[in-house]
N, C-alpha and C positions, 0 to 999 in steps of 0.2 A: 403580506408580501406574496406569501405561497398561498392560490387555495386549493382546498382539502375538503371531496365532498365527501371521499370514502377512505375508512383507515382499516387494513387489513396486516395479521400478525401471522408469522408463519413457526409452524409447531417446530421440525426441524432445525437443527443448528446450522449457524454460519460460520468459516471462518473467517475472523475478522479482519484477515490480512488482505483479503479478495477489496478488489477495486471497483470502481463504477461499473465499468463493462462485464464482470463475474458477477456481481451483483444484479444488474441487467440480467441477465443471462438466468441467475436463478430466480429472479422473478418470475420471466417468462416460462420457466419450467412448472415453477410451482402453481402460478396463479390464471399460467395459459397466456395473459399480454399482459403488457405492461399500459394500464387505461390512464387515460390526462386525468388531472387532478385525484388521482390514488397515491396513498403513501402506504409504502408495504414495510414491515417492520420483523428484522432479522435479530437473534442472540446469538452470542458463542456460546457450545457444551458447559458451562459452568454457571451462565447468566447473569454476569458481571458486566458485560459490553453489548452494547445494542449500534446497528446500524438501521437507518433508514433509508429507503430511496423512494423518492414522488420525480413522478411526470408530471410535467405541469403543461403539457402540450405541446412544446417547442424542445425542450431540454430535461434531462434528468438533475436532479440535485442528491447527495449523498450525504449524510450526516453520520455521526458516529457519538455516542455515548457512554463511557464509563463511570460504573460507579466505584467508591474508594473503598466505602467498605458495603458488606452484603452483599447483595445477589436481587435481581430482578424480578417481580415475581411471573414466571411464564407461565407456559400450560406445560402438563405431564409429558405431553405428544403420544399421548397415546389416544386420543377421542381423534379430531380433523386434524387434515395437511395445514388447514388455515382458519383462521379467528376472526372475523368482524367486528369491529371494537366502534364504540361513542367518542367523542371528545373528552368526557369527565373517566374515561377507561382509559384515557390514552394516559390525561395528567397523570391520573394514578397509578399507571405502568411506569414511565419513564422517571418519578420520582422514588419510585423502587416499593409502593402501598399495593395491595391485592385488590387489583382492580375486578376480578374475578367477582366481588359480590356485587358491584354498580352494575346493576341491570339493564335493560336497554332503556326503560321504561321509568325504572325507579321506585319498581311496586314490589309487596312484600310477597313472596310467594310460600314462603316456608317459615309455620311457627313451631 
């Protein structure tokens, strides 16, 4: 329905009460614009709720995420403002698994 050529994660928290247009708003801060077919991917301080927001060219779309029990696995925020993520990094973020070891590639680099 949505396409999705780039999925970008931002280190920073959000709060999750912010609306499309906040949301908007901290895209373009963080990321500089908001590009058609990106989805930028937001947490709250504790990483239990995630929003999304993708342009799709015409219109923003806003989603929101809670998990019931655990916590998301983010980044420290302490490396980038923002994270470029694969497809199989996304599944495994938004189902709450540490996407961090799915590499872009999928190759071993470390024994």
């Amino acid at each position: 329905m949505i396409r999705i050529d780039a999925i970008w994660l931002a280190t920073e928290p959000l709060d999750m009460r912010a609306g499309a247009d906040t949301t908007l708003a901290r895209v373009v801060k963080v990321f500089g614009a908001a590009r058609p077919h990106h989805a930028y991917l937001f947490a709250n301080k504790r990483a239990t709720r995630m929003k999304v927001l993708v342009y799709d060219g015409f219109g923003i779309w806003l989603a929101a995420r809670r998990l019931n029990k655990g916590r998301f696995a983010w980044t420290d925020g302490t490396a980038a403002m923002t994270v470029a993520l694969n497809v199989e990094q996304l599944g495994a973020l938004v189902t709450g698994l540490p996407w961090q070891t799915l590499a872009q590639d999928h190759a071993i680099t470390v024994v």
